[in-house]
VEXVEXSE-965795 format. One line per field, with one value per residue (C-alpha): chain; y, z, x; residue in one letter. Coordinates in nm, 3 decimals, always signed. Layout:
N
unit <- A, ...
yy <- Y, ...
zz <- Z, ...
xx <- X, ...
code <- A, ...
END
This chain:
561
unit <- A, A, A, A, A, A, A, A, A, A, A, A, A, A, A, A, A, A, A, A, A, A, A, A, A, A, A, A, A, A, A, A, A, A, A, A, A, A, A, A, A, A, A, A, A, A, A, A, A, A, A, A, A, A, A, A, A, A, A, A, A, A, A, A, A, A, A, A, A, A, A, A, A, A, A, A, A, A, A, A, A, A, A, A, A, A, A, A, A, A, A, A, A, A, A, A, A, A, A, A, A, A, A, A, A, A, A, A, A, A, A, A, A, A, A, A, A, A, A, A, A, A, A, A, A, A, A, A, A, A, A, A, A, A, A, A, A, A, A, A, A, A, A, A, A, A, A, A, A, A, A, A, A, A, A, A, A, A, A, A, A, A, A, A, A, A, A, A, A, A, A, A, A, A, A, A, A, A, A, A, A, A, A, A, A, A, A, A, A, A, A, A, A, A, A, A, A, A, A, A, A, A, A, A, A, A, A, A, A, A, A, A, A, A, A, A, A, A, A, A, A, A, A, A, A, A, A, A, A, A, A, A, A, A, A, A, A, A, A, A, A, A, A, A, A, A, A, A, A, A, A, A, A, A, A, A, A, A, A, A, A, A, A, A, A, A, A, A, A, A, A, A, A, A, A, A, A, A, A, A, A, A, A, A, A, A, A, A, A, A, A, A, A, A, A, A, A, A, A, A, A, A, A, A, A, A, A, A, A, A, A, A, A, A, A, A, A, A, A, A, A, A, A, A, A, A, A, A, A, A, A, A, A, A, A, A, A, A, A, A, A, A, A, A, A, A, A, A, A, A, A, A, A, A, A, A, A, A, A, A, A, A, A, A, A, A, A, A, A, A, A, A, A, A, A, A, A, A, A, A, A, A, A, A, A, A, A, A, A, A, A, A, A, A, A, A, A, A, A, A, A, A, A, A, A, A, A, A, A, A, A, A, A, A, A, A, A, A, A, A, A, A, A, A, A, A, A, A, A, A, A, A, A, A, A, A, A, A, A, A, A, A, A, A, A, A, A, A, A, A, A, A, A, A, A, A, A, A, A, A, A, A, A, A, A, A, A, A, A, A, A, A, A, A, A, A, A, A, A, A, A, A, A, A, A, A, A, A, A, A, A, A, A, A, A, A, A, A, A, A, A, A, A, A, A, A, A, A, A, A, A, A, A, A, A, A, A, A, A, A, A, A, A, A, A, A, A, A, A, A, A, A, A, A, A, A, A, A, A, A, A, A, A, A, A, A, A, A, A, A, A, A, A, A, A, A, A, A, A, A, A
yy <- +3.141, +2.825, +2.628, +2.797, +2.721, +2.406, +2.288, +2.507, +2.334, +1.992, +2.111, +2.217, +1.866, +1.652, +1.855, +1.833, +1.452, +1.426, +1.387, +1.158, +0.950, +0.925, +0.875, +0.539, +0.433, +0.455, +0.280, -0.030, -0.019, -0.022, -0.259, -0.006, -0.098, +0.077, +0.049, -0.142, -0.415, -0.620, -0.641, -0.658, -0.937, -1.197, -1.163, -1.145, -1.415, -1.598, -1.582, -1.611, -1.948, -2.042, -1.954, -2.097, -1.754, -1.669, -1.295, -1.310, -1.365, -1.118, -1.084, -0.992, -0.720, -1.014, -1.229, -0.952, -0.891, -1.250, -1.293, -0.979, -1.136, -1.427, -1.324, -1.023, -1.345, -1.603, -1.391, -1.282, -1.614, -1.697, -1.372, -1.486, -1.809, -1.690, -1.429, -1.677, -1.893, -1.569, -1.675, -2.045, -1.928, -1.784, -1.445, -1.315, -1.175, -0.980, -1.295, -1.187, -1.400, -1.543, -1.276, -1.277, -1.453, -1.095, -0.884, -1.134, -1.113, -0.731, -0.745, -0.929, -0.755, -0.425, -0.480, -0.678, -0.376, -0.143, +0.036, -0.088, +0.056, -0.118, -0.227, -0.358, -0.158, -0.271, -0.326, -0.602, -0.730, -0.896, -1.065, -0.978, -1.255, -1.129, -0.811, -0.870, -1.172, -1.064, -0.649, -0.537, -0.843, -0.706, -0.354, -0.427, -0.650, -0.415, -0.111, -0.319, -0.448, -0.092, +0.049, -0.261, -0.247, +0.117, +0.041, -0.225, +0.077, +0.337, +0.056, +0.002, +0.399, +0.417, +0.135, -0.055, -0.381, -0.527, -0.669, -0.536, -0.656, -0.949, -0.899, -1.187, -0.992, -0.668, -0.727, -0.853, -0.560, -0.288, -0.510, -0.568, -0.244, +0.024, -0.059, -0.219, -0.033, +0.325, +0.138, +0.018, +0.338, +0.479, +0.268, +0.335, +0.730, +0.613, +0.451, +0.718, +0.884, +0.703, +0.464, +0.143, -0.172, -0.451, -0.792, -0.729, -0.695, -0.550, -0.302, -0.258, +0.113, +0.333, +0.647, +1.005, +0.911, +0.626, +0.329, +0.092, +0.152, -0.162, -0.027, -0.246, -0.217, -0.412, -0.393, -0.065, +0.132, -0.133, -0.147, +0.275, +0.286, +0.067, +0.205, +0.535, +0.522, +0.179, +0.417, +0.182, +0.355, +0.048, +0.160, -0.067, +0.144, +0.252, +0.571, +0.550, +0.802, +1.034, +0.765, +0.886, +0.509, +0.569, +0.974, +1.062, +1.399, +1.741, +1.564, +1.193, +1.388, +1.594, +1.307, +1.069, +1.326, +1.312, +0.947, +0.953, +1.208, +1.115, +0.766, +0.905, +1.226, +1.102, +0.901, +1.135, +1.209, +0.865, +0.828, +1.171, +0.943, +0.645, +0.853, +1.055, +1.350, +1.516, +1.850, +1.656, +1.497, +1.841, +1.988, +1.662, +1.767, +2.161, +2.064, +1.808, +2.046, +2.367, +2.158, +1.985, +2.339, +2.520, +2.234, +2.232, +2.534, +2.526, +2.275, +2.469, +2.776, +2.607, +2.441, +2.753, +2.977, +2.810, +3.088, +2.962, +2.656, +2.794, +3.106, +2.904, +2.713, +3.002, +2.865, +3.131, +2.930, +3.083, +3.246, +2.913, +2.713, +2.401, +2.174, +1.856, +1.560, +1.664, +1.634, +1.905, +1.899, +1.898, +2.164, +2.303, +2.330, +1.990, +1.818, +1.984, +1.887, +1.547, +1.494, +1.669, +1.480, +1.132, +1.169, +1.325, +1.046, +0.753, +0.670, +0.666, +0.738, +0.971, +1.202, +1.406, +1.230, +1.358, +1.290, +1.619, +1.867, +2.130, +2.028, +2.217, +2.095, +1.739, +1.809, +1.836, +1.459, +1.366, +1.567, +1.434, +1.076, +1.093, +1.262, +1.027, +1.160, +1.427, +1.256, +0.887, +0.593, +0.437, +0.343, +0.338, +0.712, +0.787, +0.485, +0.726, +1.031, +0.887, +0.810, +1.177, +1.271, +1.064, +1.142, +1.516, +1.458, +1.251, +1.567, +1.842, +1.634, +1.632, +2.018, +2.046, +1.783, +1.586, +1.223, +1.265, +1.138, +1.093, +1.005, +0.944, +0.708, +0.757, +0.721, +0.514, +0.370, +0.070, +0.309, +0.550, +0.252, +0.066, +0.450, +0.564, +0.240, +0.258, +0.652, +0.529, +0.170, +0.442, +0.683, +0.366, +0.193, +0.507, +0.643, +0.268, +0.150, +0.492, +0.479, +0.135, +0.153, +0.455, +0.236, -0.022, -0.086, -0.292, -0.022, +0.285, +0.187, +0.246, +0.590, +0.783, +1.098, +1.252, +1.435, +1.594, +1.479, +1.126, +1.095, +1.239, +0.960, +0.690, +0.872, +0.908, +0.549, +0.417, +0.645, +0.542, +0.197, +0.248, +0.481, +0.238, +0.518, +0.343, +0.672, +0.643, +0.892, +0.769, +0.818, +0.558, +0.213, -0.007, -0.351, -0.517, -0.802, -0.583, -0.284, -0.569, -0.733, -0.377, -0.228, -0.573, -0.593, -0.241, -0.262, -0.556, -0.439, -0.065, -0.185, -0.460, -0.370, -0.038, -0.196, -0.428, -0.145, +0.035, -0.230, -0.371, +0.052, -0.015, -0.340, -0.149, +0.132, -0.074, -0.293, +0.041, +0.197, +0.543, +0.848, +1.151, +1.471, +1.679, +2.087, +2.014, +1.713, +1.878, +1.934, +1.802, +2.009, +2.346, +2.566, +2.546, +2.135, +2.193, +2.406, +2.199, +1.847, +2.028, +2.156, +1.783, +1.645, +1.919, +1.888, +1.530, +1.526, +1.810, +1.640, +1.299, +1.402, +1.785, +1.647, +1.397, +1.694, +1.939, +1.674, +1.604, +1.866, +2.205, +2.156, +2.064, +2.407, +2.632, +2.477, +2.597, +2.943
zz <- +0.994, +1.017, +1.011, +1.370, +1.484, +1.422, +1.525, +1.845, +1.901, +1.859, +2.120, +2.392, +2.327, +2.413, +2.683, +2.864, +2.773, +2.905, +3.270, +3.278, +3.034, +3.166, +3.475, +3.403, +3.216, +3.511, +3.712, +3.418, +3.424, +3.797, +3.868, +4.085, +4.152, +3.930, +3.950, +3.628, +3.775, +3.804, +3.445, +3.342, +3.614, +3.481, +3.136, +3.244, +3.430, +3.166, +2.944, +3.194, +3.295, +2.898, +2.833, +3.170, +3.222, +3.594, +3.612, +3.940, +3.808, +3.797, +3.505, +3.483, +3.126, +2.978, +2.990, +2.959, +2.602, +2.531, +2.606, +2.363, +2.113, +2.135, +2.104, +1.811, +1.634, +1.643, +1.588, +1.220, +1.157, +1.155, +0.975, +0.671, +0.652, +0.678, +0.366, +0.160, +0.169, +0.230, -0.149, -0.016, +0.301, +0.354, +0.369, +0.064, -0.111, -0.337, -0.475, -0.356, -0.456, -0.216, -0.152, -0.329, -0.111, -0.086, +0.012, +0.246, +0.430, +0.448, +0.523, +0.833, +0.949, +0.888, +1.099, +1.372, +1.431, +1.426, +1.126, +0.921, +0.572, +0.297, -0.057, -0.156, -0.239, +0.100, -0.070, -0.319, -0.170, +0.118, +0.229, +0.433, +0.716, +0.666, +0.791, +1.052, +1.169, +1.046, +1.015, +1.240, +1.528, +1.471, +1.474, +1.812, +1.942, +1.826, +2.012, +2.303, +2.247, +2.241, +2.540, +2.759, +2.656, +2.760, +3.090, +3.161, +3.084, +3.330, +3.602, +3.568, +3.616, +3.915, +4.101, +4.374, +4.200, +3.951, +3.755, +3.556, +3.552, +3.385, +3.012, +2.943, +3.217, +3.120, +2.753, +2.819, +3.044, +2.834, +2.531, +2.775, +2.971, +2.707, +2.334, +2.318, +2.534, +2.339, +2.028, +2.026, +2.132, +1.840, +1.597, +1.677, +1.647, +1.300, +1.192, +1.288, +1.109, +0.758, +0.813, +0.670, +0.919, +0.710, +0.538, +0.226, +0.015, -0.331, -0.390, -0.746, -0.776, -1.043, -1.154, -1.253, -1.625, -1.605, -1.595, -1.333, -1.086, -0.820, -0.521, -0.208, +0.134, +0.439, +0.811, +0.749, +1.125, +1.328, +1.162, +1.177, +1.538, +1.627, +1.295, +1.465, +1.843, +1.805, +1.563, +1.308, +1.018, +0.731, +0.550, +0.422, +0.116, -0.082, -0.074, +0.295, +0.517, +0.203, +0.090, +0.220, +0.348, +0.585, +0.648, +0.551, +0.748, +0.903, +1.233, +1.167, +1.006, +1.384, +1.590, +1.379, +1.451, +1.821, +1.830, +1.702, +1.966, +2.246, +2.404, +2.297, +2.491, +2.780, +2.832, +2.906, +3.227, +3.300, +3.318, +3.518, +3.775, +3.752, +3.845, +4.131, +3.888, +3.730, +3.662, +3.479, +3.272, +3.233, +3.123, +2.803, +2.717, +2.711, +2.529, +2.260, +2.204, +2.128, +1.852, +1.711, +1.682, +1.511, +1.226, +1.194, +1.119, +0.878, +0.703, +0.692, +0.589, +0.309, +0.161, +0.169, -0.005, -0.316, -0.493, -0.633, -0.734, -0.882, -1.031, -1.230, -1.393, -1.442, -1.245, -1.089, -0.770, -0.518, -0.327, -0.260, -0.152, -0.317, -0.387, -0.543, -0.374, -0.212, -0.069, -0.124, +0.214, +0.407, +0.167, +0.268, +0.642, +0.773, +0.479, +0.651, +1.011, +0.962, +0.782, +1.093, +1.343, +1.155, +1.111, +1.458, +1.641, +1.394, +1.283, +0.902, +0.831, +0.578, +0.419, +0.121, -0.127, +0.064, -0.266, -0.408, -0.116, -0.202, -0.080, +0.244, +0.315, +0.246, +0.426, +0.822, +0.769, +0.655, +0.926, +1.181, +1.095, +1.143, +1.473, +1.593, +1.910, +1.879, +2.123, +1.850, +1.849, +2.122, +2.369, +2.120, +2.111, +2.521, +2.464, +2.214, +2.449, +2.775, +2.545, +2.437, +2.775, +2.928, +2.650, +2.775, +3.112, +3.046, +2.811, +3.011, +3.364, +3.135, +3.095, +3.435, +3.555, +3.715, +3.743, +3.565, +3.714, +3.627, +3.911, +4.180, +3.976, +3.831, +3.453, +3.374, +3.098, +3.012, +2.999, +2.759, +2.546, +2.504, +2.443, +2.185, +2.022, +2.015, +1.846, +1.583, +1.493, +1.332, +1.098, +1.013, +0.864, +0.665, +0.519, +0.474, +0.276, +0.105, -0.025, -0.151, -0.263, -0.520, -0.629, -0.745, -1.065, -0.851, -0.625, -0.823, -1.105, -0.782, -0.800, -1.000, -1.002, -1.106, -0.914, -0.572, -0.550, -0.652, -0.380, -0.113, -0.194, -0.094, +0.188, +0.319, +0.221, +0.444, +0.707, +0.753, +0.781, +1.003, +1.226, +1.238, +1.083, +0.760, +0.529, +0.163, -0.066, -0.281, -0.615, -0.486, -0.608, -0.328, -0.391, -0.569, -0.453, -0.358, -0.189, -0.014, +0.142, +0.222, +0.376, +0.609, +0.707, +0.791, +0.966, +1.215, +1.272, +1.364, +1.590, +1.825, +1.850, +1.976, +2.208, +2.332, +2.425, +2.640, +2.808, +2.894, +3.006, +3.219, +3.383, +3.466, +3.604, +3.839, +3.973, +4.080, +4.401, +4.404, +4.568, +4.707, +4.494, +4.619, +4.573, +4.262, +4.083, +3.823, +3.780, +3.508, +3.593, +3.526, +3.178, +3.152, +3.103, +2.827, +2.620, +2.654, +2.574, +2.247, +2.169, +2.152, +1.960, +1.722, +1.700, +1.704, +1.444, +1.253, +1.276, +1.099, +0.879, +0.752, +0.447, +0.307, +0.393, +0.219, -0.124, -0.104, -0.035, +0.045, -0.250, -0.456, -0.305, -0.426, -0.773, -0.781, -0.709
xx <- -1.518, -1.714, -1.443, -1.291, -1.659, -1.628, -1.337, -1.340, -1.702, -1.510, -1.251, -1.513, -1.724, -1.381, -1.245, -1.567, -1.572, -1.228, -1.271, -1.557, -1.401, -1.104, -1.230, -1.402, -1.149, -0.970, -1.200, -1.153, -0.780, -0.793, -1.046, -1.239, -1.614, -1.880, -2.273, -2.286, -2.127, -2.425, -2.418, -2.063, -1.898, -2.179, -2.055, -1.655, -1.689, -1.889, -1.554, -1.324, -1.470, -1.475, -1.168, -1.000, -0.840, -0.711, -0.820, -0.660, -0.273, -0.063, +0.180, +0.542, +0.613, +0.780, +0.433, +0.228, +0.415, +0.385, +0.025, -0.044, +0.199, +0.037, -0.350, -0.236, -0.052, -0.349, -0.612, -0.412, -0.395, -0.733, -0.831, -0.593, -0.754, -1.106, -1.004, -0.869, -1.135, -1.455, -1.580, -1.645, -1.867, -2.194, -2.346, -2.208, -2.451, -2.264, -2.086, -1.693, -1.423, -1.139, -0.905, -0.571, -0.285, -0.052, -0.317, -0.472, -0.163, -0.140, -0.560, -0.518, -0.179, -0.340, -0.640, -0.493, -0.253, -0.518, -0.399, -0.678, -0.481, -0.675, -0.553, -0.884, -1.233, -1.481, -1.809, -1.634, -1.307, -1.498, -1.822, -2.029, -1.935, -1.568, -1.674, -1.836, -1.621, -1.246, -1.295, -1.552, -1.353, -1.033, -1.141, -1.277, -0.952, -0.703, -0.813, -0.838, -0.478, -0.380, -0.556, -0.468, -0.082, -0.113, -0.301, -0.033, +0.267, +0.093, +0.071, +0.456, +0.496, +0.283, +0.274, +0.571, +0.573, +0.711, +0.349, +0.155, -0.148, -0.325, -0.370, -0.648, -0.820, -0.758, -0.881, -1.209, -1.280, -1.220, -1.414, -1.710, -1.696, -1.582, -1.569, -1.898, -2.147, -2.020, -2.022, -2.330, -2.509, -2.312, -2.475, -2.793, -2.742, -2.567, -2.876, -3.097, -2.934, -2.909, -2.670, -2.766, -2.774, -2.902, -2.770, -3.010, -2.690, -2.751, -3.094, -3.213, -3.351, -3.524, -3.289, -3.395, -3.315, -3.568, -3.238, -3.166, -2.907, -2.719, -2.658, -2.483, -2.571, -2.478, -2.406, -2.278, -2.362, -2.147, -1.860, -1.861, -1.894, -1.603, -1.444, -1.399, -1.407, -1.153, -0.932, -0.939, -1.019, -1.125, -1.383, -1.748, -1.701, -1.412, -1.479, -1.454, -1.622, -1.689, -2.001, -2.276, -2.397, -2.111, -2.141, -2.442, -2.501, -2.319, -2.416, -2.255, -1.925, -1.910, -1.952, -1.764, -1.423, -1.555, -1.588, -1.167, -1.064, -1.287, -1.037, -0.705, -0.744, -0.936, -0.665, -0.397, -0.655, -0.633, -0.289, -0.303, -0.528, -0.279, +0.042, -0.172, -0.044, -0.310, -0.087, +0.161, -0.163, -0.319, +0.025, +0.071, -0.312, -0.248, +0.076, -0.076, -0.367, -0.138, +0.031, -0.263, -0.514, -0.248, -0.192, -0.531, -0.572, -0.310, -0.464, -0.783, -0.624, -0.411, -0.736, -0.908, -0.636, -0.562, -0.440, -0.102, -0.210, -0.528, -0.412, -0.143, -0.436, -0.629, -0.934, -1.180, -1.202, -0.995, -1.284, -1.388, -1.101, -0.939, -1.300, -1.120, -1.136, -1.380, -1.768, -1.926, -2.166, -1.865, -1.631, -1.272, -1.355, -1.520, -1.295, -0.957, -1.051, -1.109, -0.835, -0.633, -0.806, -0.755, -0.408, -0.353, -0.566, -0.376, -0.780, -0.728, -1.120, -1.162, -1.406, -1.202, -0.900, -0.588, -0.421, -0.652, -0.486, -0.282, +0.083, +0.080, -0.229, -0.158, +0.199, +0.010, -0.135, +0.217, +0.341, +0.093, +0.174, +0.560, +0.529, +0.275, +0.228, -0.014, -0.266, -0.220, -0.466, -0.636, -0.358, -0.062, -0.046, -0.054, +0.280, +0.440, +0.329, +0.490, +0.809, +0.913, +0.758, +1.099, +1.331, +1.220, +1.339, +1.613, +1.737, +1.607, +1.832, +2.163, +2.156, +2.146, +2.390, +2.156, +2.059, +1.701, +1.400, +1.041, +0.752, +1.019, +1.188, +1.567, +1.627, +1.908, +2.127, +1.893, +1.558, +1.668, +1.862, +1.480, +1.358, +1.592, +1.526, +1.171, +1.184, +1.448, +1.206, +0.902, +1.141, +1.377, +1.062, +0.949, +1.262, +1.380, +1.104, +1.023, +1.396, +1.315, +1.020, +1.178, +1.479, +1.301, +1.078, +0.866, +0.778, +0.794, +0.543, +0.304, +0.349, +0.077, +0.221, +0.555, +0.852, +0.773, +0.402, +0.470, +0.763, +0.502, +0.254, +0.560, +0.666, +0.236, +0.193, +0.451, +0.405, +0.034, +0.162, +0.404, +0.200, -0.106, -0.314, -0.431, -0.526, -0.428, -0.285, -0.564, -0.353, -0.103, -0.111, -0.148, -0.269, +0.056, +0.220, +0.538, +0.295, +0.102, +0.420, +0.630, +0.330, +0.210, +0.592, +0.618, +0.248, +0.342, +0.711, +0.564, +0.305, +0.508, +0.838, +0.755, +0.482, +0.716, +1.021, +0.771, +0.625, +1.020, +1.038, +0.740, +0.903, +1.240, +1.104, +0.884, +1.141, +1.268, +1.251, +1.012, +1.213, +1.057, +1.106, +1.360, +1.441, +1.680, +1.402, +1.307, +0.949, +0.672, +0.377, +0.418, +0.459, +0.814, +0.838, +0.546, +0.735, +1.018, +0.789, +0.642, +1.015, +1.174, +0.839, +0.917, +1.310, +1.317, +1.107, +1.217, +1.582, +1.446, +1.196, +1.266, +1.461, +1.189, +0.943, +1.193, +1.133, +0.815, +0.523, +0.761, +0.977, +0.595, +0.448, +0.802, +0.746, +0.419, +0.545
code <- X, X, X, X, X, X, X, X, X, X, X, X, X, X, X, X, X, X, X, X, X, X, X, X, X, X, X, X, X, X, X, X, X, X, X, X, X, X, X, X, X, X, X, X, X, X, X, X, X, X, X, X, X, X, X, X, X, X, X, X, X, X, X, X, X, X, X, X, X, X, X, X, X, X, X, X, X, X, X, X, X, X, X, X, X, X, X, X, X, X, X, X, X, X, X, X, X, X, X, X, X, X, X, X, X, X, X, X, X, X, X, X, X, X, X, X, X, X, X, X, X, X, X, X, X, X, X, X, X, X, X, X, X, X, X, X, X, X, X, X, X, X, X, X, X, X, X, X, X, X, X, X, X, X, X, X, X, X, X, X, X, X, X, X, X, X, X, X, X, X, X, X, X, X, X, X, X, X, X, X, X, X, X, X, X, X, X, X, X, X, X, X, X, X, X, X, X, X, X, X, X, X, X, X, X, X, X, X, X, X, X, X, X, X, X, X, X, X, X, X, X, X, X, X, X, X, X, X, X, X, X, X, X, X, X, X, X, X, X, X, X, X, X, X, X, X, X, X, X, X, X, X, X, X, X, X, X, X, X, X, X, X, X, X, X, X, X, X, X, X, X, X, X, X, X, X, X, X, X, X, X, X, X, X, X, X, X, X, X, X, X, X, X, X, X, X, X, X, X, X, X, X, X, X, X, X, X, X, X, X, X, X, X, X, X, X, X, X, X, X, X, X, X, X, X, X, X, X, X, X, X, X, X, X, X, X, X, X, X, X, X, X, X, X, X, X, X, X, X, X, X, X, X, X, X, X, X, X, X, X, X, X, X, X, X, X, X, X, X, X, X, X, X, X, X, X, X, X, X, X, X, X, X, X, X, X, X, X, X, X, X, X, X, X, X, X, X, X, X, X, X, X, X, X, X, X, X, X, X, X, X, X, X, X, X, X, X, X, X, X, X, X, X, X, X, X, X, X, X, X, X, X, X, X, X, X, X, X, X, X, X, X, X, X, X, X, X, X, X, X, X, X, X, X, X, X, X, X, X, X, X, X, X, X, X, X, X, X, X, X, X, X, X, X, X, X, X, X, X, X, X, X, X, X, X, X, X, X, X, X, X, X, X, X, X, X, X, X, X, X, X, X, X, X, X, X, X, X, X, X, X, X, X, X, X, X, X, X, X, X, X, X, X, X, X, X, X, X, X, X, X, X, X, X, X, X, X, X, X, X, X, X, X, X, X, X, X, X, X, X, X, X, X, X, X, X, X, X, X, X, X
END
């Protein structure tokens, strides 16, 4: 009961969020004039004129992708270097060693990709300058990389030239305008709420039993804010968002889940704004929503009603649902919802051991992941969105022996070549490296767990990577020198390539010249092209995935039968 409450509540919050949201992120992407401006062009131009960037220059998709490349590429660099050397350099209270050369490399790819997947324990695998200048930086440039690639993709579907905007420009606005303002709010509702803010580093306090117990603080609140609304996911602690220096409340668990939600699915409004189509937008969000409320409440309902699992180990527990793994202020109902809305939003935060579910219930993150395209991360998921939403018209024009086209503008050989490309790069890495991983020694002596379960943690690991989600299978091994280097190559390859095929979509389709609709062009704003867009998500990647799915969690859950 409290758990359709809840998530219900969570619903109404975004949907009324959506518009305004959406709106000024509109107004960002667009370049539209806002009363804040007063405060925002004095600091733009401030770092425009540092940086000697022309805000004015207009960018083709080939130097758009280039200047992304090239920021993303730099910016890892630098991270590496400053984790190598973090034991060396100040603030580190805590005394932290350099970081390991293997899982630097995977560190900096992770959180320059905005996957964020960690393979080290937060509170002593960095400093404290680390996180605020490598994780708590990245975490801030990546979801800016993500919503400006996206911004730069809806120009190319809705506007009559060939540019697409300016991507030096476009990155400092939504930094500026967006991620910080929000973020910083954030943090001060974190530490109202408990959320320590603070460089003190380690506290010496007096336990019940009359011992001493270490406990580590740090700049916790910041990195949470950006943590979530970014969709990053890293957490200060290990135990992620389940510490209670990270999630301390009922409260920072609700709005945490609304801070994940809250860009991804205002910007399917946005791009509703872009296109001068807002049916089309409302008929994605309907679409996205149907899909994502009824996993959730599958997930709910399987961590609820234990009863196989239970019975078989003669536990009295079934009237309370499946508790391992998990907090006990947030139970089988808060637990279940984040973990749906983590994996559905590509954040990676989160609050119970997914590794502890019962196998359907760890199957809809799984699920969620290799889909990646219920609503996704900030920016990357409206990209994978947009790409099933032309595969669905491309498909939908064939069965009616028509040339198919989407917002006046025909569909040809060359777009769906870059789009079938771009769906094949995400299952490629996950069943490609899974298989691996499996075959060799190397890779399986990661796996904690035997048979069915054991091949589910591979398959989740690699799909987090690949779907720059960054959630663990906490039973996995991660941090090996193999893990380190599969999961950073499967991290950066995940992240550009796919980028870079939608932007080159974006670029074709606004050399072309727009059409007006006609009696026989098929239409994208009504009921009929939604059941159709959540039938191809669903066969597509039914067709790919249903046999690792069949091996991992389903054939788990019929052994347990």
């Amino acid at each position: 009961m409290y758990s359709n409450i809840e998530l219900f509540t969570m619903i109404l919050v975004i949907v009324l969020l959506t518009k305004p949201v959406g709106t000024y992120m509109y107004k960002i992407f667009e370049y539209k004039p806002m009363k804040l401006d007063k405060v925002f062009l004095p600091v733009e131009n401030f770092i425009y004129k540092l940086s000697g960037i022309n805000a004015e220059e207009e960018m083709s998709w080939k130097k758009y992708a280039l200047s992304f490349l090239l920021v993303n590429t730099v910016m890892m660099i630098i991270g590496y270097i400053i984790l190598r050397i973090q034991g060396f350099l100040p603030l580190n209270p805590t005394g932290v060693k350099n970081m390991e050369s293997s899982l630097a490399f995977n560190t900096a790819i992770s959180f320059t990709t905005n996957t964020n997947l960690q393979h080290y324990a937060g509170e002593n695998g960095v400093t404290f300058l680390s996180q605020m200048i490598v994780i708590v930086f990245l975490m801030f440039t990546s979801a800016a990389s993500g919503l400006v690639t996206a911004a730069a993709i809806m120009r190319g579907l809705s506007r009559k030239t060939d540019g697409l905007g300016n991507f030096y420009a476009d990155f400092v606005r939504v930094v500026v305008r967006l991620l910080l303002p929000i973020s910083a709010i954030v943090t001060l509702i974190l530490v109202w709420q408990g959320v320590p803010q603070t460089f003190a580093g380690k506290v010496v306090v007096d336990t019940l039993e009359g011992g001493k117990q270490t406990i580590i603080t740090g700049p916790v609140a910041v990195l949470e804010s950006i943590k979530h609304l970014g969709t990053n996911g890293g957490g200060f602690f290990e135990a992620n968002s389940s510490h209670p220096f990270e999630n301390p409340t009922w409260l920072t668990n609700m709005i945490e889940m609304l801070l994940m939600m809250l860009l991804p699915a205002s910007l399917i409004y946005t791009y509703g704004l872009m296109i001068n189509n807002k049916k089309h937008a409302l008929v994605l969000y309907i679409s996205l929503f149907v899909i994502f409320i009824l996993l959730a409440v599958g997930t709910v309902y399987a961590e609820s009603h234990p009863r196989v699992a239970y019975s078989k180990l003669h536990i009295d527990g079934t009237p309370y649902g499946n508790y391992e793994g998990k907090e006990v202020r947030f139970g089988v109902s808060q637990s279940p919802l984040f973990a749906t809305v983590t994996t559905a939003f590509t954040t990676g935060s989160v609050d119970s051991m997914h590794d502890s579910y019962t196998p359907l219930g760890g199957a809809v993150p799984l699920i969620l992941m290799m889909l990646n395209t219920i609503f996704g991360g900030d920016g990357a998921g409206l990209q994978n969105i947009i790409m099933y939403t032309i595969l669905t018209v491309f498909l939908t024009g064939l069965m009616v022996g028509r040339t198919p086209e989407y917002l006046g503008r025909k569909i040809e050989t060359k777009e769906i070549k870059l789009i079938a490309l771009a769906i094949l790069v995400h299952p490629f890495l996950i069943l490609f490296s899974s298989a691996l991983t499996v075959m060799l020694k190397v890779g399986a002596s990661s796996v904690t767990n035997p048979l069915y379960h054991g091949l589910t943690q591979v398959l989740y690991e690699f799909s987090s990577a690949a779907a720059n989600n960054g959630s663990e299978f906490a039973g996995f091994i991660g941090n090996t020198v193999f893990m380190n280097i599969m999961t950073g190559l499967v991290m950066f390859f995940g992240r550009y390539i796919t980028i870079i095929l939608m932007l080159a979509v974006a670029g074709s389709m606004a050399e072309k010249i727009p059409v007006p609709p006609s009696p026989g062009t098929f239409r994208t704003d009504n009921a009929l092209f939604g059941a159709i867009f959540i039938a191809i998500v669903v066969i597509v990647g039914a067709l790919t995935f249903f046999p690792a799915i069949i091996l991992g969690p389903i054939s788990e859950f019929l052994s347990m039968t």
